[in-house]
C-alpha positions as CSV (number, residue, x, y, z in Angstrom):
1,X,85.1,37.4,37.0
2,X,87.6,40.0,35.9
3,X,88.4,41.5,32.2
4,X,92.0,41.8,32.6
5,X,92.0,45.9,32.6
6,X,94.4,46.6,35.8
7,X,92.5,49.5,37.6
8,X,96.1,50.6,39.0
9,X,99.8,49.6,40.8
10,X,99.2,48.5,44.2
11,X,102.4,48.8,46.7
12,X,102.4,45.4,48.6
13,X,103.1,46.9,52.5
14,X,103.8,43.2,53.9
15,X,103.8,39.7,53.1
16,X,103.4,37.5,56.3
17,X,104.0,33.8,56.1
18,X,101.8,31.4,58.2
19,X,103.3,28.2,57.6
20,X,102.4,26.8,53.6
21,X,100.1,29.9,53.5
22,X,100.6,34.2,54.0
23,X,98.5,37.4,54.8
24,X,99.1,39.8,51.6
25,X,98.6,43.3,52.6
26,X,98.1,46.1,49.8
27,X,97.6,49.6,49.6
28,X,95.9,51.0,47.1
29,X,93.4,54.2,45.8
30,X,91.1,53.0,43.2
31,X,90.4,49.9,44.4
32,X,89.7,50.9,47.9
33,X,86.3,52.5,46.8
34,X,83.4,50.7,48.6
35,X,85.7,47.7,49.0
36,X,84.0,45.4,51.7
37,X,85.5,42.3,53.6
38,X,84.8,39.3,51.7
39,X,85.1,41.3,48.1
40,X,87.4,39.6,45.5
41,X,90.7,41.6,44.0
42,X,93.0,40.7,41.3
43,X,96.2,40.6,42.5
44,X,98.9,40.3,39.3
45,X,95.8,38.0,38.1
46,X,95.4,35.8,41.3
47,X,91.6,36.3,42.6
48,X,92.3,36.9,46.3
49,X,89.5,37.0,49.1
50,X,89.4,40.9,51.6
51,X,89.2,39.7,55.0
52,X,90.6,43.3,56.2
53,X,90.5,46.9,55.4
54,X,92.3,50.2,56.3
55,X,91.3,53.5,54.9
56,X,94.0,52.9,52.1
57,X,94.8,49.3,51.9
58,X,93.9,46.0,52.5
59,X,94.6,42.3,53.5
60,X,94.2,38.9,51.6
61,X,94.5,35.5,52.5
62,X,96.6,33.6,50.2
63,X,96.8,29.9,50.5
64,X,99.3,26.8,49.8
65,X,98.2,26.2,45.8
66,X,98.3,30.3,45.3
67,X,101.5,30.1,46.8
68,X,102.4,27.0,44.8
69,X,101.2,28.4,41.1
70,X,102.0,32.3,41.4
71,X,104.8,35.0,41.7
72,X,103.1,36.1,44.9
73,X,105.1,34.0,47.3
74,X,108.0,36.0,46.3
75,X,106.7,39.6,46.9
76,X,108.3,41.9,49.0
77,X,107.6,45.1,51.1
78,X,107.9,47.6,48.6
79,X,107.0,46.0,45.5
80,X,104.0,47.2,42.9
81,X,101.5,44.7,41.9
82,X,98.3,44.7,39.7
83,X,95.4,45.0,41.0
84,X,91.8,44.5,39.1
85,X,88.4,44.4,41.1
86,X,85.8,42.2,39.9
87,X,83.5,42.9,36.7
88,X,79.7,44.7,37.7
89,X,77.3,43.6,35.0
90,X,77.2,47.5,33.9
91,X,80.7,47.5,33.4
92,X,81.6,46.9,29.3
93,X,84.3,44.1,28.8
94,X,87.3,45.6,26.8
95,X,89.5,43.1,27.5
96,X,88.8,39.2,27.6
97,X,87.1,36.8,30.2
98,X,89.4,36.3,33.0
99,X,88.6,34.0,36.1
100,X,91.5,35.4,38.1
101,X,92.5,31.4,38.6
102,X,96.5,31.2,37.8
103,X,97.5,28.2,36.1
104,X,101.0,28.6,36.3
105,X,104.5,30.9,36.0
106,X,105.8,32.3,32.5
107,X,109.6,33.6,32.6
108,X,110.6,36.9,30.4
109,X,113.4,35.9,28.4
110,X,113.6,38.9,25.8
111,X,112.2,42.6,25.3
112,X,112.7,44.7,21.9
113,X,111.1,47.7,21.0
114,X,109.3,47.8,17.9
115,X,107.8,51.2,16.9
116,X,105.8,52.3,19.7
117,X,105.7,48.8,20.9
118,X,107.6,47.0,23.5
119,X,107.4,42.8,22.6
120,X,107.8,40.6,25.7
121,X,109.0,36.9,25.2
122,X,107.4,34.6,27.4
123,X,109.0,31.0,27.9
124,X,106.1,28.6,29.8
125,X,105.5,24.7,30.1
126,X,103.8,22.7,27.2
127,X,100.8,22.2,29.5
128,X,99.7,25.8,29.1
129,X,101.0,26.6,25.6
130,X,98.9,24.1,23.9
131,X,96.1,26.5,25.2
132,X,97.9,29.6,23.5
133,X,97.2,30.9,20.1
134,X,98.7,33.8,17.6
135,X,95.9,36.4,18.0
136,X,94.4,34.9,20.9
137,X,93.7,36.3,24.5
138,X,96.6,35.6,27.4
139,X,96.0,37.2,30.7
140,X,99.6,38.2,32.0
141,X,99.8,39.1,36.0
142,X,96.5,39.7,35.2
143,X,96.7,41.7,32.3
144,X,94.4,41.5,29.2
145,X,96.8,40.8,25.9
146,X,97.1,39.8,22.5
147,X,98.9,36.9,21.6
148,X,101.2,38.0,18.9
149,X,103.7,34.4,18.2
150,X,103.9,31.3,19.7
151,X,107.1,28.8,19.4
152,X,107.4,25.6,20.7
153,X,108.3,27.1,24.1
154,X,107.5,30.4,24.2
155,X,105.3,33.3,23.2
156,X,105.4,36.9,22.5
157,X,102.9,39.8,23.1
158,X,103.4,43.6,22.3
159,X,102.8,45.9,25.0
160,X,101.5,49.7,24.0
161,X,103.0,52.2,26.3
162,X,99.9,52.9,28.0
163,X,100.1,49.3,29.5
164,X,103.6,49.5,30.0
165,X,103.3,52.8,32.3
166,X,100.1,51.4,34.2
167,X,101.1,47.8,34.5
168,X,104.1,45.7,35.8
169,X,105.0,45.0,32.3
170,X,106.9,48.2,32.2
171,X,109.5,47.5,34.5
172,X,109.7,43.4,34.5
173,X,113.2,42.8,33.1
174,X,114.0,39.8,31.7
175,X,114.1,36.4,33.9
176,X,111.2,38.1,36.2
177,X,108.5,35.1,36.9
178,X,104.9,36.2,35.6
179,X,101.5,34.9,36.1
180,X,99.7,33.2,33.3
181,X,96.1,32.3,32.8
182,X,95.4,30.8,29.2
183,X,91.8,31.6,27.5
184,X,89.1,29.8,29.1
185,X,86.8,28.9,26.1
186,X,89.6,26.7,24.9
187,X,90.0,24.6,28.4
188,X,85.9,23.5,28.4
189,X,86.0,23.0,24.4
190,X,88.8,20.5,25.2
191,X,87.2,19.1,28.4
192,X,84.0,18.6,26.4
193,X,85.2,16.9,23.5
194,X,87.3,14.7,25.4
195,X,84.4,12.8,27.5
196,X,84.4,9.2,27.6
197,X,81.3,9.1,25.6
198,X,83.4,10.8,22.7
199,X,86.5,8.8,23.2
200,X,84.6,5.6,22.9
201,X,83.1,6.3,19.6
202,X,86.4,7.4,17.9
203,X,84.6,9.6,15.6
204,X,86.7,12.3,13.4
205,X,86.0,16.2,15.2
206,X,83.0,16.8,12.2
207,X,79.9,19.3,12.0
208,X,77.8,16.6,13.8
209,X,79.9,16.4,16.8
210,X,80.1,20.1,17.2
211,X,76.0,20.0,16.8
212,X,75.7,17.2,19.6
213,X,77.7,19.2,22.1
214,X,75.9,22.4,21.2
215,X,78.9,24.0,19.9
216,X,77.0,25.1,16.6
């Protein structure tokens, strides 16, 4: 589990393709410390598996649906990526529940400043913007956000200059491919509610439905 606070810019050092799958290798500072084989690391929101390490970088595994549902197919030797290491329970949780599972790829299709501000529009597929909500949680190459508008195709967040300057939101121009993982809560409230025990009663979404599944 991960909060969505990128703990720093990785520099990807090689991306080597094995058939429908690749071994990512990363260097990095901060999250070097006390990283062990078999650790999990956010990589621009994709939870990747260590199976090597060097004093100052390391290597991931990244297999055929990663490939399929992420930006990270398309890195190159020289490119910066986030990079998160998985949540200790004494750690406190600034950002939002992240699982580091991708769903799927956003495209930038405008920036604008406003104020101190810089708002990012994101265009994605109907599948993951029924999930997305003004004021809601969005987890952007794995970066913690506030949802600021949605449209029927797109949505918009405001990045702060601190996240700009730490995160590959600074320098993503418009028409770069993002990762995307929607809010979780939502995804089991809808799973839950759409059993076929609740389909086959047809009942309106009232108090006592959200009382049976424990929602209230």
């Amino acid at each position: 589990m991960f909060t969505g606070l990128v703990a720093e810019l990785g520099t990807v050092q090689r991306l080597d393709r094995q058939g429908e799958s690749y071994h990512l290798t990363v260097s990095a500072v901060k999250v070097m410390q006390n990283l062990k084989i078999g650790d999990s690391v956010a990589v621009n929101g994709a939870c990747l598996t260590v199976v090597d390490r060097q004093e100052t970088a390391f290597t991931a595994d990244v297999m055929p649906e990663t490939v399929r549902l992420t930006n990270i197919g398309g890195l190159q030797a020289g490119d910066r990526v986030n990079l998160e290491r998985t949540l200790r329970l004494c750690d406190g949780l600034d950002g939002h529940i992240v699982s580091g599972h991708v769903e799927g790829l956003g495209t930038i299709i405008s920036r604008r400043q406003d104020g101190i501000a810089n708002v990012v529009e994101i265009a994605t597929e109907p599948r993951l913007l029924r999930y997305i909500l003004t004021k809601g949680s969005i987890a952007i190459d794995g970066i913690s956000l506030t949802v600021t508008a949605v449209t029927d195709n797109s949505f918009s967040v405001a990045v702060i200059p601190h996240t700009a300057k730490e995160t590959t939101l600074g320098f993503k121009n418009v028409g770069a491919k993002v990762n995307l993982e929607t809010d979780i809560i939502g995804k089991y409230v809808e799973r839950l509610l759409g059993t076929a025990a609740y389909k086959q009663t047809e009942q309106p979404l009232d108090k006592n439905i959200l009382l049976e599944n424990g929602f209230i």
